[in-house]
KEPA-652534 format. One line per 2 residues: number of its first residue (from 1); their letters; for each residue x, y, z of C-alpha. Coordinates in steps of 0.5 Angstrom, whole numbers, plus 500, padded with zeros to 3 digits. Each point is the difference from the previous one (the first is absolute). Example, Ala and Ser with C-alpha at 12.3 -4.5 7.8 and 13.67 -1.06 7.14 Angstrom:
1) as) 525/491/516  502/507/498
This chain:
1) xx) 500/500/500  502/507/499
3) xx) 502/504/505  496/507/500
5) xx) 502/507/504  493/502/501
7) xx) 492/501/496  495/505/498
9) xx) 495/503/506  495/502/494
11) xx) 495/502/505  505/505/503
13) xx) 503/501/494  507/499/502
15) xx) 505/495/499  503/496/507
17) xx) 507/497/500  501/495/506
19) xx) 508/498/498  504/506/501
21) xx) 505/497/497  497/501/492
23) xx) 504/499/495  502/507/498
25) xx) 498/506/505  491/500/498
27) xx) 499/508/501  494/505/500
29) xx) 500/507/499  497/505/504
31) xx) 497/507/497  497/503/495
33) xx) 502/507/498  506/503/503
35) xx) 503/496/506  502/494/498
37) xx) 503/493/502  502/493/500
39) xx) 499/495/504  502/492/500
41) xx) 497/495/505  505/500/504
43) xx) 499/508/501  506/501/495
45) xx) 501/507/496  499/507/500
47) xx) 496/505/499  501/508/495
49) xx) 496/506/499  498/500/493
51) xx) 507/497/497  503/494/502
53) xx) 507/504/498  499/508/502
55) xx) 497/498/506  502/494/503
57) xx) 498/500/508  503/493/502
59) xx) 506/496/498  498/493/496
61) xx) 506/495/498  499/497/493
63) xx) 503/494/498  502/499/507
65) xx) 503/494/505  496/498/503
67) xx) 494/503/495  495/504/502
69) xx) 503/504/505  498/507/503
71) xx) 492/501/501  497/503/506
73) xx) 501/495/506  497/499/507
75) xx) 505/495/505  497/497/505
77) xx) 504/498/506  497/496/505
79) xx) 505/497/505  506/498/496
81) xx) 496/498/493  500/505/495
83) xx) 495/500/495  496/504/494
85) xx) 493/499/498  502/500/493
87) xx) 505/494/501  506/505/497
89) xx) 505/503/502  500/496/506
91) xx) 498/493/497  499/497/506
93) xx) 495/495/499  492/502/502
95) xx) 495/496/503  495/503/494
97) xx) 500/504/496  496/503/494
99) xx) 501/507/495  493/502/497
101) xx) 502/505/494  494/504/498
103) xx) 498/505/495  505/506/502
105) xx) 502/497/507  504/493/503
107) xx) 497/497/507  507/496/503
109) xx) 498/496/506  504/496/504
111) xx) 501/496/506  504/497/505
113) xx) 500/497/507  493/504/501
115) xx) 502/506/498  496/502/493
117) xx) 502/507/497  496/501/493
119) xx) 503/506/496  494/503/495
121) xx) 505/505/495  496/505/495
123) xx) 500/507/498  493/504/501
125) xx) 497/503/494  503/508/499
127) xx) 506/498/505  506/501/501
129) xx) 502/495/503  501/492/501
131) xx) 496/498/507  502/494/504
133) xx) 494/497/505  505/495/504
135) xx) 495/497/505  503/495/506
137) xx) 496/495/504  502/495/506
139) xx) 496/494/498  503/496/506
141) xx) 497/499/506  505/505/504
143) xx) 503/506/500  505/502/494
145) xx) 505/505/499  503/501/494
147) xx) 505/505/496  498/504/494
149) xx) 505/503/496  498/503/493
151) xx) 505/501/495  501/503/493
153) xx) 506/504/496  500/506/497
155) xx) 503/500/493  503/507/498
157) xx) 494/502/494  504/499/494
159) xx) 500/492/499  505/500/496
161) xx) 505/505/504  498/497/506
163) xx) 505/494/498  506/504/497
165) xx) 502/507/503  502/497/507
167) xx) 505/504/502  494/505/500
169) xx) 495/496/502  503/497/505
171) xx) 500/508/503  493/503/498
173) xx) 496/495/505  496/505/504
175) xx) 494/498/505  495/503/505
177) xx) 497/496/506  494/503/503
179) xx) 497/497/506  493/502/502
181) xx) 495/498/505  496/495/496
183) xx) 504/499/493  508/499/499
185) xx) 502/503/493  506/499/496
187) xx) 502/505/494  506/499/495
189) xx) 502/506/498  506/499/495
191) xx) 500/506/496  496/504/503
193) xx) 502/506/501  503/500/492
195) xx) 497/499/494  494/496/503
197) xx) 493/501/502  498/494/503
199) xx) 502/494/505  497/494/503
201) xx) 497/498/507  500/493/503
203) xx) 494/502/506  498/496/506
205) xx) 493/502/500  496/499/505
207) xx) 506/499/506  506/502/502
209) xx) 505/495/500  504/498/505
211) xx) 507/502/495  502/501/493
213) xx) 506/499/496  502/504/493
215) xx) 508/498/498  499/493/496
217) xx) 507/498/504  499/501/506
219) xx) 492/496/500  503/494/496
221) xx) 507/499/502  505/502/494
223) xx) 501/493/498  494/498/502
225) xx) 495/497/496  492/503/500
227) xx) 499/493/503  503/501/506
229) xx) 501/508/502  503/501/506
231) xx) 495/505/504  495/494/498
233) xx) 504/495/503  502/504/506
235) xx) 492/501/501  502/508/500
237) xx) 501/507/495  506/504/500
239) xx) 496/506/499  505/501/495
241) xx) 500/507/496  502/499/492
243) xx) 504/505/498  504/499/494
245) xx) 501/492/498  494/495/499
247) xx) 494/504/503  493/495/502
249) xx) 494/500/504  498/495/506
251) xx) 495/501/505  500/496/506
253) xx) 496/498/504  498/496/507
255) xx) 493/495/500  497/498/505
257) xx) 493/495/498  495/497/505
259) xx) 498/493/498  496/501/494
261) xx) 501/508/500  503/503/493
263) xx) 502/506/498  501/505/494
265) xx) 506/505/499  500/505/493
267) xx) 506/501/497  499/506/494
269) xx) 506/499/495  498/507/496
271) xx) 504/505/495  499/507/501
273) xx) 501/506/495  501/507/502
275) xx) 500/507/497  506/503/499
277) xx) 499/507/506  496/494/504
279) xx) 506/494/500  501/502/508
281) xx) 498/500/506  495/507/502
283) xx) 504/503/506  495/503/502
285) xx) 496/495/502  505/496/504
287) xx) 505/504/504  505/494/500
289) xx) 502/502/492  504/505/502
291) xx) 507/500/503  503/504/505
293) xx) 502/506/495  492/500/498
295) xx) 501/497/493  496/496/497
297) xx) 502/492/500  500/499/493
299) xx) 501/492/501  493/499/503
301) xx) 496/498/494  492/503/499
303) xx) 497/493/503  492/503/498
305) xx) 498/495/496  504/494/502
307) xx) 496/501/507  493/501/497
309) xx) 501/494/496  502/496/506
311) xx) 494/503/504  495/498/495
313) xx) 503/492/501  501/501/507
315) xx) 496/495/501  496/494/499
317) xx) 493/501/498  503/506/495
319) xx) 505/494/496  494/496/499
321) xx) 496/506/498  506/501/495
323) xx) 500/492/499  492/500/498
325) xx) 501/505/496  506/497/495
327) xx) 495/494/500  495/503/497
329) xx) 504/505/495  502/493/497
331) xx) 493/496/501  499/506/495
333) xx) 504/499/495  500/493/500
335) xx) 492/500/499  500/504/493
337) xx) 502/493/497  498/493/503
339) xx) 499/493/497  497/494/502
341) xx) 501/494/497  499/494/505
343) xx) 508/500/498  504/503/507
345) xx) 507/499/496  497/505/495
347) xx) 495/505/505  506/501/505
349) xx) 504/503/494  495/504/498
351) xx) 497/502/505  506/501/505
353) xx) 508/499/498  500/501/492
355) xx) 496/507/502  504/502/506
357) xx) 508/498/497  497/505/494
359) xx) 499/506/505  506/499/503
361) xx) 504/500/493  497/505/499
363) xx) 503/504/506  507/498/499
365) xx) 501/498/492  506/496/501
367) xx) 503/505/505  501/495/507
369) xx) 499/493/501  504/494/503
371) xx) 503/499/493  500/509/498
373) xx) 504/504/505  497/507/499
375) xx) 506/502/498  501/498/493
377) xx) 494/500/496  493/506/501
379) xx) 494/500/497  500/497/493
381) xx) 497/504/494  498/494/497
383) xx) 499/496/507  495/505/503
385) xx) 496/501/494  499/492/500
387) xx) 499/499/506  494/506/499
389) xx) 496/495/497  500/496/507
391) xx) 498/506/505  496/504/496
393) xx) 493/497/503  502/501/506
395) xx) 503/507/500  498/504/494
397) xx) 502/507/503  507/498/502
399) xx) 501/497/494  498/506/495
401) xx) 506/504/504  505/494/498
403) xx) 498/500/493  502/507/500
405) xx) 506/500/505  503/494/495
407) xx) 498/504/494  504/506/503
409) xx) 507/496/499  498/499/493
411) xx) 504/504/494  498/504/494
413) xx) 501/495/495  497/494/504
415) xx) 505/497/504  501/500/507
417) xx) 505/499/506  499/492/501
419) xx) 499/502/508  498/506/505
421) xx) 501/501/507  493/500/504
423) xx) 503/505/505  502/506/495
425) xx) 495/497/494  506/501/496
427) xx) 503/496/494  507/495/502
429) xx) 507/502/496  502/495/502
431) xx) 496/495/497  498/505/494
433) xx) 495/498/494  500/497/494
435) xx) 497/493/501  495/502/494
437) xx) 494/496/503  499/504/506
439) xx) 496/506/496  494/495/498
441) xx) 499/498/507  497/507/501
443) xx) 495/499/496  499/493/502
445) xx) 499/503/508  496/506/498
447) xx) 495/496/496  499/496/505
449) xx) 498/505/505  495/504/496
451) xx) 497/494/498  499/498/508
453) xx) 497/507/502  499/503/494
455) xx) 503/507/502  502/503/492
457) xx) 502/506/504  508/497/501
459) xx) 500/500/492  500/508/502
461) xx) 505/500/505  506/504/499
463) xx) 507/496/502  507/502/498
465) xx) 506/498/497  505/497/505
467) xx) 497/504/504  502/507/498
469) xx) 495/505/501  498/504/495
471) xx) 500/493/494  492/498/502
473) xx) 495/497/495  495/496/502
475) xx) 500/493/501  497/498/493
477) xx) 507/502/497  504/497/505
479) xx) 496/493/497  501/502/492
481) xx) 506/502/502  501/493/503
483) xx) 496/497/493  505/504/496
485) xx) 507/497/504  498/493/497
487) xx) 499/503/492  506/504/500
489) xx) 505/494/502  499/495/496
491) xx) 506/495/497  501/498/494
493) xx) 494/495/500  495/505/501
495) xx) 500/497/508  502/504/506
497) xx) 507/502/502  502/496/508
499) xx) 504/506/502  504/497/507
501) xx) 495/495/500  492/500/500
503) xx) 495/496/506  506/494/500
505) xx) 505/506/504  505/494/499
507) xx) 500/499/492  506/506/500
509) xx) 500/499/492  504/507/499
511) xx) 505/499/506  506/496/499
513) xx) 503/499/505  505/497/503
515) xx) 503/504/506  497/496/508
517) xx) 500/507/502  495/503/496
519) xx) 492/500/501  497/496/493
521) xx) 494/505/500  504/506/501
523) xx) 506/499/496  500/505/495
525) xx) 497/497/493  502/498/494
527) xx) 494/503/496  503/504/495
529) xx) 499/495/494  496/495/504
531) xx) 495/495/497  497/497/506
533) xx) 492/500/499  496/498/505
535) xx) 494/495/499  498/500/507
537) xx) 499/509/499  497/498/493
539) xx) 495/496/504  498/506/505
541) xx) 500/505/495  494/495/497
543) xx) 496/499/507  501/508/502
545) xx) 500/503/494  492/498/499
547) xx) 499/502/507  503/507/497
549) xx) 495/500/494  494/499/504
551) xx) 502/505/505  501/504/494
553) xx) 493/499/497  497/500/506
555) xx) 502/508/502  498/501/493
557) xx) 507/499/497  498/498/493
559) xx) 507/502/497  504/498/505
561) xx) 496/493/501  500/498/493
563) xx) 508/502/499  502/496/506
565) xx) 496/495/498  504/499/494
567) xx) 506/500/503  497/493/503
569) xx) 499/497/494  507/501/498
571) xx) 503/499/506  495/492/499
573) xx) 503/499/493  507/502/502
575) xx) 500/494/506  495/495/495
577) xx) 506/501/494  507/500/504
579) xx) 497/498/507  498/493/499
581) xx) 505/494/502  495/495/497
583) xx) 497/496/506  500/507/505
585) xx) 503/508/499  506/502/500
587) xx) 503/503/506  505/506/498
589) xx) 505/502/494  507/500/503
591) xx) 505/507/499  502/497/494
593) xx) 493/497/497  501/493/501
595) xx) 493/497/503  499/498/508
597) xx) 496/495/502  500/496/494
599) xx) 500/493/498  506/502/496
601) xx) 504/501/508  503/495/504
603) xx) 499/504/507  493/503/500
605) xx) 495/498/496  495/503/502
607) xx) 498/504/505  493/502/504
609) xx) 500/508/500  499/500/492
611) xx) 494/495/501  497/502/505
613) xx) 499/506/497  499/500/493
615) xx) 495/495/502  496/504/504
617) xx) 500/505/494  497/495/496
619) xx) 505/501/495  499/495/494
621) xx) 494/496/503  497/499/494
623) xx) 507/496/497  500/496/506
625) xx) 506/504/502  497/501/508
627) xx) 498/493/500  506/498/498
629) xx) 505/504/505  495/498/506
631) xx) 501/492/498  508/502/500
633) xx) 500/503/507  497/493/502
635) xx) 504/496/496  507/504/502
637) xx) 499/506/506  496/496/505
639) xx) 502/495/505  495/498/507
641) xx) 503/506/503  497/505/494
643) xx) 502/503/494  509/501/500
645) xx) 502/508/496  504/496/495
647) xx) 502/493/497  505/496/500
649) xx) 504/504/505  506/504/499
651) xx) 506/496/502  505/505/497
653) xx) 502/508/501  497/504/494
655) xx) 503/506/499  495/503/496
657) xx) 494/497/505  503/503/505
659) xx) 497/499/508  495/495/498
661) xx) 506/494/498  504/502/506
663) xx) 496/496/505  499/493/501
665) xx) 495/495/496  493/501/503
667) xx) 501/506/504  498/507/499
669) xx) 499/502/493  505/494/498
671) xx) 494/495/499  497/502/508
673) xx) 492/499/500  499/508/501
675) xx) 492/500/503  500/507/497
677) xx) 500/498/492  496/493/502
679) xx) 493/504/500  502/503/493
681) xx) 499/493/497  495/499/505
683) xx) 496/506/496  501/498/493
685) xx) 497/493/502  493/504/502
687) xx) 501/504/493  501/493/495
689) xx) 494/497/505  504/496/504
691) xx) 497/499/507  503/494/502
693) xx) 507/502/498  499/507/504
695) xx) 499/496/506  505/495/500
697) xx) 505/506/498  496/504/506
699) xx) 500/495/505  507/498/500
701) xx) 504/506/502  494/502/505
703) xx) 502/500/508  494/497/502
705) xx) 502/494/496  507/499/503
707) xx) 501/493/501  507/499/503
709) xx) 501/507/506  508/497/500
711) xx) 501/500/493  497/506/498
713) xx) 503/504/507  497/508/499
715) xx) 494/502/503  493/495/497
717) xx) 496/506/501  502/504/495
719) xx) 504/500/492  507/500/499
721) xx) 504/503/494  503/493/499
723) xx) 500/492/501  506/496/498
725) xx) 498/497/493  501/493/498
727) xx) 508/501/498  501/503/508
729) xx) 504/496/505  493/500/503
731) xx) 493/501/496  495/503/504
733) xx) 504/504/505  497/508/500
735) xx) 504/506/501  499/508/499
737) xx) 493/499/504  495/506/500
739) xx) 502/505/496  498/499/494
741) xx) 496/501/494  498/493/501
743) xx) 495/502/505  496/505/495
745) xx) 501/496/494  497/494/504
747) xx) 494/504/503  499/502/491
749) xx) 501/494/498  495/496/504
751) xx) 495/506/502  499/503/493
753) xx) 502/494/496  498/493/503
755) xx) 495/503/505  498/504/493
757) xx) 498/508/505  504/505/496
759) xx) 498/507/500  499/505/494
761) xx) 498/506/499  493/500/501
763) xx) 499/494/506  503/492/501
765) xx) 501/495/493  498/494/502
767) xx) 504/494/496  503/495/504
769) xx) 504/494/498  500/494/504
771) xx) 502/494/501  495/494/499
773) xx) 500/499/508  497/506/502
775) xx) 492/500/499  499/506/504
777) xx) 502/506/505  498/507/503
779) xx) 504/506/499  498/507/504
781) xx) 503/505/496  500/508/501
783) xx) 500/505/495  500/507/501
785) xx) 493/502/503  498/493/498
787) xx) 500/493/504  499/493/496
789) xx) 499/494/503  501/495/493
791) xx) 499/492/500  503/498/494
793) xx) 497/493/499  504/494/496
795) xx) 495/493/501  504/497/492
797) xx) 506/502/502  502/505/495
799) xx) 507/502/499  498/507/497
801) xx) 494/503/498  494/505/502
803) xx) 493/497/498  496/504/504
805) xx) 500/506/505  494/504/505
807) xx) 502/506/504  494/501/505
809) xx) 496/494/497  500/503/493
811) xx) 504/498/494  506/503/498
813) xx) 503/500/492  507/501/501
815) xx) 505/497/505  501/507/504
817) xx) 496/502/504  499/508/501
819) xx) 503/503/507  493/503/503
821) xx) 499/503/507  497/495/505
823) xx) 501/493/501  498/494/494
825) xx) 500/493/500  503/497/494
827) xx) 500/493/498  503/497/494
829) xx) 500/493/496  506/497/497
C-alpha cells in the first residue's frame, strides 16, 4: 500500500496533513492584496510586503540542509524535553500532530505529554500584518507549567543583498523593545533612519511576556542549530538587544495550566509604512523622547500605526471576528463557479483547490514560492496575462487594474519587458523583452476579461508606453499595437519570428551560447539575420488574432476586423504549406532555416506546444491536420504521468536550441510533462469533439487524481509546473508547484471546454465536451448581475453536441444564453 501524508477535508475545504515529514515541505500561502507570506506544514517560510525581493520581512533559506529552515517558530520547554507543535526546528517526536491548510490560513497543532498547542496562521482582510493565534492547554489530570519562546528573524528588506554585502550587514541590524503592560512589541528598524519609511514589528498581543531576545547569536547560540537554541535549552531569555550583527525577535513567556485549562497568546508579525515628516516619535506626546540637551531623539521610530493594529488583535474575539470575515470573503469567491458531478475528485478541484491556486498565482505570478526566490523573477507580462484567465471571475476589479498595470511595460512597436517588478510596477532591464509571444498575450487577458464583465470601457482607458508619462493611448491601441507585432515580423516562411524565445523560454534559437556564466535568456541574440520561426507563435496569433477580429466587430471596427481577419487567414495558410510535418506541426525554424520538430530530426521529433496550439485554433481541420496531430500526441507525448513537451528526449547539448537541450532526458522543458501545456491538447481535443481523450489527458495530470504521494513528492492539492517525463530518473516526480500558468490553463480547460461554461460578450455559451461516462452534472455560475443554475444532462453518453437548451422552461436557438439580471435556470441536452 501506498504511503499517503494527508487527505482532503471537502467540507471544510482544507487539506490536512497527518506526517510532518511530507516528502518535500507542503505549503499555503497567507494574504490576499498587500501583505504576504509562506508557510509550509512545518510552520517553515516567510513573509514580505508586496514584493518578496524589496521587501522581505523575515529571512528564509532556499536549498538549505536540513531543508525548509527559517519560519515562524514556537518552542515548548516542558522540564527537559524541547519540542514544537509544528515538528521543526526541534523535531522532537509529537504524541499527535496535524497541519490543516486552508484557504488563506494554516492551522499546526500538535501535542506532547499532555500539552496541545495549536497555532492558526492567517492574514485578515486590508492588514498588514500576519496574525498567529497560539493557544495552549493542559489535557493531563494535574497542573502543568511550561515555557514558551516565540521566534522569528528579520531579513535585511532586499533579499538578494541580504545574502551578500556582510561587511555592511552585518553592522546595519537595529532594534527596539517596547514592554508595555498588556503586550511586548519588537520593532526591526534596520535602516530606518536613512532612506527608508518602513519597519517591521513582532507583537505579543495581549500579554506582557516574562523576556525577549533581539540579537540571533545570542538566543541561539553561534554555533547553534534553530533545533537547540541556547536560551530555549537553558529555559530563560538573554534580554538580548540586536545592534549590529543578525537582528530576531523571541518573546518568552512562563505558562501555567490547571488540568484541562487552555490559554491563548496573539502574536502580530506587521509592516508599517510612514511619511516621511512623520518617521519619529512626537516629543510631545511623550516626554521621555527628549535628551538632556532638550533635542529630539531621532531614533524612536513613530510606532502610531503598528499600536492601532496591535490594538485591533489584541484580542481573541477580535481575531475570530477578523477569522470569519476571511472565510467569508473566500466563500464568496468561490461561490461564483461550483459543479456538482457525483465526482468528489472533479467537485473539490473545481470548486476549492483549481480556483484557489489561481488566485494566489495571480497574486504572485512566478515571484515567490518554494521553487521561485522572489528575487529573480517578478510578475511575467506573459504570466500574468494567462493567469487572468483563472481569477478574472473572481476579482473583476482587481484584474482590470493588472491589465492596465501590464500594458503599461509595453513599447510603441508592440513588444515589452519580459517582467515587472510588482512594488514599482515598472519593467525589469535586467530581464529585458524580446520574446516575441508576449504581446499576443495582452489581447489574449483583455478579451478575457470584457467577456466575464462586459466593461467595454477598458478599451477606452489611456495606458502609456513604458510608463512615460505623457506617451498615453487607449487601450484598444495597445491591442492593434500587439496584433501588429506579429504581421511586421515574419520570417522567411511567412511564419512569426522567436526573437529570445516564444511561450518555451528555453527554446534559445537565437543564442548561441557556449559560456557557463552566461543567462541563456539574457544573453544578447544572434538575430540579426536570424531565420528562426516560431510554429507555437503562429498557432496563438491564429486563436488570439480571431478573438482580436471579433472584439474589433464587436466595438463597431469594421476595417480593423476585417484587416485582422486576413492576416489570420495568411497566417493559416502559411502553417498549412511549411508548418505541417505530415503526422503532426512542426515546432519551429531554426537561425539557419532547418526544421525542429520533425520526423526529419534525431532528438525532438515532436513537440506538444505547436500542437496543442494549432489544434486549439483548428488550423487545418478540414484536412484531417487536428486529428492527426492529436492522434500523435498519443501515439508520441503521453505517458501515464501525461503528456512530455518533447520526444524523443535531448541527449546532447544543441547550441542553436539552447537551455532547452542542457537539461537531462525527462525534466523541465528536456521531454518534462509540463502540466502548463497539458490543457493546451486538452483543449484541442474538445475543438475535434474528443471527450474521452480530453478527460483521460485531464484527469492524468489533476492533483486529486495523485496515486503515489511519495513518488509525485509536491503538494497534492495544487498543479505544478513539471512532472518527470517517461526519460526521467524518476517519472511521475513533480516539481516548481503552485506557481504556475497550469493553474489558469486547467481551470479553462475544464470549466469552458469539457464543463463546456464559456463567457462571450453577451452571456455564457454552453457547448460541452464530455467523456461517455459523464451523464449529467449541475453547475452554479454567476455572470455580471446574472445568477444561472445549468443542469447539463447527457443520458446517451455523448462526447460533443448540444440538442436542446431551455432558459427558465422556455427553449432557446443558440448555444448562448444571454446575460440578464436575476436568476435563471438552465437545462441543457446533449
Amino acid at each position: 500500500m501506498k504511503k499517503t501524508y494527508g487527505h482532503f477535508d471537502d467540507k471544510n475545504r482544507e487539506y490536512v496533513i497527518t506526517d510532518p515529514a511530507t516528502p518535500f515541505p507542503w505549503i499555503n500561502y497567507l494574504g490576499n492584496e498587500d501583505f504576504f507570506s509562506l508557510i509550509s506544514n512545518t510552520a517553515g517560510g516567510y513573509s514580505f510586503y508586496k514584493d518578496a525581493k524589496f521587501r522581505r520581512i523575515t529571512r528564509y533559506r532556499y536549498n538549505d540542509v536540513p531543508m525548509d529552515n527559517g519560519g515562524r517558530y514556537f518552542y515548548i520547554k516542558d522540564g527537559d524535553v524541547v519540542w514544537s507543535p509544528g515538528w521543526k526546528p526541534c523535531k522532537t517526536p509529537l504524541d499527535s500532530y496535524e497541519c490543516r491548510h486552508g484557504l488563506n490560513y494554516t492551522r499546526i497543532t500538535g501535542s506532547k505529554n499532555g500539552i496541545e498547542v495549536s497555532e492558526l496562521f492567517f492574514v485578515p482582510l486590508n492588514t498588514w500584518a500576519e496574525v498567529q493565534k497560539v493557544t495552549i492547554r493542559n489535557t493531563t489530570d494535574t497542573k502543568k507549567t511550561v515555557k514558551l519562546f516565540s521566534f522569528a528573524e528579520w531579513c535585511l528588506w532586499n533579499a538578494a543583498t541580504d545574502m551578500e554585502n556582510f561587511q555592511r550587514n552585518l553592522s546595519t541590524g537595529e532594534v527596539e523593545i517596547e514592554q508595555g503592560e498588556s503586550s511586548t512589541v519588537i520593532y526591526h528598524k534596520t535602516e530606518y533612519k536613512e532612506r527608508r519609511n518602513h519597519y517591521a514589528y513582532y507583537a505579543l498581543a495581549n500579554a506582557r511576556a516574562d523576556g525577549f531576545d533581539t540579537d540571533r547569536e545570542s538566543f541561539v547560540g553561534l554555533y547553534n542549530e534553530l533545533a537547540n537554541p541556547q536560551c530555549v535549552m537553558a529555559g530563560k531569555p538573554s534580554g538580548s538587544v540586536a545592534h549590529g550583527w543578525s537582528p530576531i525577535a523571541s518573546h518568552y513567556i512562563e505558562v501555567s495550566l490547571m488540568p484541562g485549562e487552555q490559554r491563548d497568546f496573539i502574536f502580530l508579525l506587521g509592516y508599517v509604512e510612514n511619511a516621511q515628516e512623520e518617521k519619529y516619535a512626537d516629543p510631545h506626546a511623550d516626554p521621555t523622547l527628549i535628551t538632556s540637551l532638550g533635542a529630539l531623539d531621532r531614533t524612536i521610530v513613530n510606532k502610531e500605526k503598528a499600536h492601532a493594529t496591535i490594538e485591533r488583535f489584541s484580542t481573541v474575539e477580535a481575531v475570530d471576528k477578523a477569522f470569519d470575515e476571511l472565510h467569508a470573503m473566500w466563500n464568496g469567491l468561490l461561490d461564483k463557479f461550483q459543479v456538482s458531478t457525483g465526482d468528489d475528485r472533479l467537485d473539490r478541484m473545481v470548486n476549492i483547490w483549481n480556483q484557489y491556486q489561481c488566485m494566489i498565482t495571480f497574486n504572485f505570478s512566478r515571484s515567490a514560492s518554494f521553487f521561485e526566490s522572489g528575487i529573480g523573477r517578478g510578475m511575467g507580462f506573459r504570466d500574468s496575462n494567462q493567469d487572468l484567465v483563472g481569477f478574472v471571475h473572481q476579482v473583476p476589479e482587481r484584474a482590470r487594474q493588472r491589465i492596465i498595470d501590464i500594458a503599461s511595460t509595453q513599447f510603441p512597436d508592440g513588444g515589452c519587458y519580459h517582467q515587472y517588478q510588482p512594488l514599482t510596477k515598472r519593467g525589469n532591464n535586467d530581464i529585458g523583452g524580446g520574446f516575441n509571444d508576449d504581446p499576443m498575450w495582452l489581447i489574449f487577458g483583455t478579451v478575457a476579461y470584457v467577456r466575464e464583465t462586459g466593461d467595454f470601457g477598458i478599451l477606452d482607458e489611456k495606458v502609456p508606453w513604458d510608463n512615460k508619462p505623457g506617451s498615453e493611448v487607449s487601450l484598444m491601441e495597445h491591442l492593434r499595437i500587439s496584433f501588429n507585432h506579429v504581421v511586421e515580423n515574419l520570417g522567411p516562411h511567412k511564419l512569426p519570428l522567436i526573437g529570445r524565445a516564444d511561450w518555451n523560454d528555453c527554446l534559445n534559437l537565437n543564442c548561441f551560447s557556449w559560456d557557463p556564466n552566461e543567462s541563456f535568456q539574457t544573453t544578447e541574440n544572434v538575430s540579426e539575420g536570424s531565420k528562426a520561426e516560431s510554429l507555437m507563435i503562429a498557432g496563438l496569433f491564429v486563436f488570439c488574432g480571431r478573438q482580436y477580429a471579433e472584439l474589433c466587430k464587436v466595438c463597431g471596427m469594421e476595417t480593423e476586423a476585417k484587416r485582422a481577419t486576413g492576416c489570420v487567414d495568411d497566417m493559416v495558410e502559411a502553417v498549412k504549406k511549411y508548418g505541417w510535418d505530415g503526422e503532426w506541426y512542426l515546432r519551429a525554424y531554426d537561425f539557419y532555416g532547418n526544421k525542429i520538430g520533425s520526423h526529419e530530426n534525431e532528438e525532438g521529433k515532436i513537440f506538444i506546444e505547436s500542437q496543442g496550439f494549432c489544434t486549439m485554433a483548428g488550423i487545418g481541420m478540414e484536412e484531417g491536420m487536428v486529428s492527426k496531430a492529436l492522434d500523435s500526441c498519443k501515439r508520441y507525448l503521453d505517458s501515464e504521468h501525461g503528456m512530455v513537451l518533447n520526444n524523443p528526449a535531448f541527449t546532447t547539448y544543441h547550441v542553436e536550441m539552447g537551455e532547452i537541450s542542457s537539461y537531462p532526458a525527462g525534466y523541465k522543458e528536456n521531454a518534462g510533462i509540463f502540466c502548463h501545456n497539458n490543457p493546451w491538447v486538452i483543449i484541442g481535443e474538445t475543438v475535434a469533439g474528443r471527450g474521452d481523450d480530453a478527460w483521460d489527458h485531464y484527469t492524468k495530470i489533476c492533483p486529486a487524481w495523485i496515486k503515489d504521494q511519495t513518488l509525485h513528492k509536491v503538494e497534492p492539492y495544487v498543479y505544478c509546473q513539471m512532472v518527470a517525463g517517461k526519460d526521467a530518473a524518476r517519472p511521475g516526480e513533480g516539481k516548481n508547484s503552485w506557481l504556475t500558468g497550469t493553474a489558469a490553463w486547467n481551470w479553462l480547460a475544464i470549466t469552458q471546454y469539457i464543463l463546456g461554461i464559456r463567457p462571450t460578450y453577451d452571456g455564457l455559451e454552453i457547448d460541452p465536451c464530455l467523456p461517455e461516462t459523464m451523464n449529467e452534472y449541475t453547475v452554479k455560475r454567476k455572470l455580471r448581475d446574472s445568477e444561472f443554475t445549468i443542469t447539463v444532462k447527457n443520458p446517451n453518453g455523448k462526447q460533443k453536441g448540444v440538442s436542446r437548451i431551455t432558459v427558465d422552461g422556455k427553449p432557446v436557438d443558440s448555444n448562448v444564453v444571454k446575460a440578464l439580471p436575476g436568476k435563471h435556470v438552465v437545462v441543457v441536452e446533449m
